[in-house]
N, C-alpha and C positions, 0 to 999 in steps of 0.2 A: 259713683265715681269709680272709673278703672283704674287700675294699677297697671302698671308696664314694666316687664325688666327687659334688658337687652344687654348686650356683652356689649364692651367696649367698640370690639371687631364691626360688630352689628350695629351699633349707631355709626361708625366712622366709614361705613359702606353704605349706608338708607337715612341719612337724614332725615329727609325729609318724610320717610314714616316714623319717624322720633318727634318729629311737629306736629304731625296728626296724635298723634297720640298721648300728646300734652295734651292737646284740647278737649280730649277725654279723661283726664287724672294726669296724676306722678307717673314716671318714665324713671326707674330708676336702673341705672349703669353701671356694669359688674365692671368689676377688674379683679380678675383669679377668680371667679368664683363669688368675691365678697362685693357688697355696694358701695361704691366709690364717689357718685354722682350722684346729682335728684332733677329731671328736666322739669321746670313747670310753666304754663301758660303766664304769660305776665297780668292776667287780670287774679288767678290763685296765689301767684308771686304778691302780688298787691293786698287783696287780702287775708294771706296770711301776715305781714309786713304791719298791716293798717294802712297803706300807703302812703305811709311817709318818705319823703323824699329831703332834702337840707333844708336845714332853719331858713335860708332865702326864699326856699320854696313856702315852707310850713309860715313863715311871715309876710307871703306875696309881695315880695318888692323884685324890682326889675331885673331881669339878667346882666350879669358885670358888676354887681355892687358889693359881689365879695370879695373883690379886686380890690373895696377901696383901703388904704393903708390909716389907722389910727394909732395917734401918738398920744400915751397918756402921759403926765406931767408927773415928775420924780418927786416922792416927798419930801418935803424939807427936811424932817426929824431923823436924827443917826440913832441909829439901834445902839443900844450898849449892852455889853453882855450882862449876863442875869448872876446877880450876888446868890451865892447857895449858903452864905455864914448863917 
């Protein structure tokens, strides 16, 4: 795996050798001097991650269904506060 660093200036001028060069390792992004950024390929993004993506994803049900709205029902019982005698 290569490593890459590039100033800020120089990724904002050459993209697209900041994409190539994901696809060889990390691309990491100075600002002053220090590392500010980390580019990485989305299949390194993935696993480093495990590739998880949302519960809708990670429990395969259809796109939109986290739109759907659930109302749960209030409990009867009233809290009363707590005797410390």
């Amino acid at each position: 795996m290569k490593t890459t660093t590039l100033t800020s200036r120089e990724f904002n001028q050459d993209t697209g050798r900041a994409k190539k060069a994901a696809a060889l390792g990390p691309v990491f992004i100075t600002d002053r001097g220090k590392p500010a950024h980390v580019l990485l390929s989305i299949e390194e993004y993935q696993r480093l991650t495990g590739g998880q993506g949302s519960i809708v994803d990670a429990l395969g049900l259809p796109p939109g269904v986290e739109d759907i709205e659930v109302e749960f029902p209030r409990p009867r019982e009233r809290h009363r506060p707590a005797d410390f005698s």
